[in-house]
N, C-alpha and C positions, 0 to 999 in steps of 0.2 A: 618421614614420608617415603613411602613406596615409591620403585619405580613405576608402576602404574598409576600412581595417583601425579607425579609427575608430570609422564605423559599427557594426562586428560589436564594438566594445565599449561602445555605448549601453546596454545594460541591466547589463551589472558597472558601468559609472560611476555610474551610478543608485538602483541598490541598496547603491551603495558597496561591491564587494568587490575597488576595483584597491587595488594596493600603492601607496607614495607616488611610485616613480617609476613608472610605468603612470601614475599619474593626471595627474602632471608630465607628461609623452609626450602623453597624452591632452588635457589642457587647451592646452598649444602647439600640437597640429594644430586644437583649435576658434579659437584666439584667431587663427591664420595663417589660417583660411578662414571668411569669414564665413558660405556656405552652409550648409557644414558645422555651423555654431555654430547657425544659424536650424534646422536640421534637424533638433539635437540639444534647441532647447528645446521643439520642434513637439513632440518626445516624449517629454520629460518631461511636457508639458501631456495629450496623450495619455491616457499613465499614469498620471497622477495624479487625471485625472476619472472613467478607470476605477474607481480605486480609491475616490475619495467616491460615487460610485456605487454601486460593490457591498457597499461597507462604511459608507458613510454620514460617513466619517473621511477624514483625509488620512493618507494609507500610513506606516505605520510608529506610527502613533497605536490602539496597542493597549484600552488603556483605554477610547477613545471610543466601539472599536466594540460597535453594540448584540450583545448575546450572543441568538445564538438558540435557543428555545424548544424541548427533549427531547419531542418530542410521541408517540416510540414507547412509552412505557411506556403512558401512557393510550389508546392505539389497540389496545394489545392487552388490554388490561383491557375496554374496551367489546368488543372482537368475542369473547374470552374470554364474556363475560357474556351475548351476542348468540347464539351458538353452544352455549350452556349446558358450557362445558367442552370443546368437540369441537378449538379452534383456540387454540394459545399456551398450552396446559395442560400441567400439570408431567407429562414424559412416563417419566420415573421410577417415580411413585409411581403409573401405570396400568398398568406391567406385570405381568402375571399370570404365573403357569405357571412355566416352567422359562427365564426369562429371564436369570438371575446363572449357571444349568448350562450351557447353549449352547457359551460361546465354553470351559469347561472340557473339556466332552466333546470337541469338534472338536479344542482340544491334546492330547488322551489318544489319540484315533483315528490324529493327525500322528504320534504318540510310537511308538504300535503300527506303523505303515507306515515308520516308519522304522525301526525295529527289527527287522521283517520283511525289508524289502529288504539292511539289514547282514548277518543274518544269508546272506539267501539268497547274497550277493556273496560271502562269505568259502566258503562250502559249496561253490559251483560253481568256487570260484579251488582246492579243495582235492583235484577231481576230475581225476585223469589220464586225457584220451584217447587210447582204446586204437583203433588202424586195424584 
């Protein structure tokens, strides 16, 4: 194995997704080059400060990380209450009129124009032109 082909597998040996001989493969070309090996722990260190960074844990330490806070249910409850109704109100239970008829009528209208056009096809398919 190359050290480029290596490198392009620094993050599956990391996350652990080589198989055992990939990893076999992979661990021989770090142990046969040292740059390579200093390269490969420069990024694991990398990654790994990323991740107590962003997660405050070290990667893969699920439990540690702190869970964060559903803050959209109460932002719409304050601008709901701010708004008196106008914003994040159940939009359901505001409609008025012929709201539930709408999308019924517009299928009975499609049903009619389809009806129409069948028939008009089969009428004009049953006219012989005369020269």
């Amino acid at each position: 194995m190359t050290s480029d082909e290596a490198k392009e597998l620094f993050s599956a040996a990391y996350d652990d997704e080589l198989d055992a001989t990939e990893r076999a493969v992979f661990d021989a070309a770090l142990a046969a080059d040292p740059a390579l090996a200093q390269q490969y722990s420069l990024f694991t260190a990398t990654v790994g400060a990323t991740a107590v960074a962003a997660f405050g844990s070290e990667p893969g330490d699920a439990e540690a990380r702190p869970s964060t806070p559903d803050l959209l249910p109460g932002v719409q409850q304050r601008l709901r209450a701010r708004s008196r109704g106008r914003f994040y109100s159940d939009r359901f239970a505001e409609r008025t009129g012929r709201g539930v008829f709408s999308p019924l009528t517009l299928a009975l209208l499609m049903a009619a124009l389809c009806a129409v056009a069948w028939l008009a096809f089969h009428y004009v398919q049953g006219i012989e032109l005369r020269p």
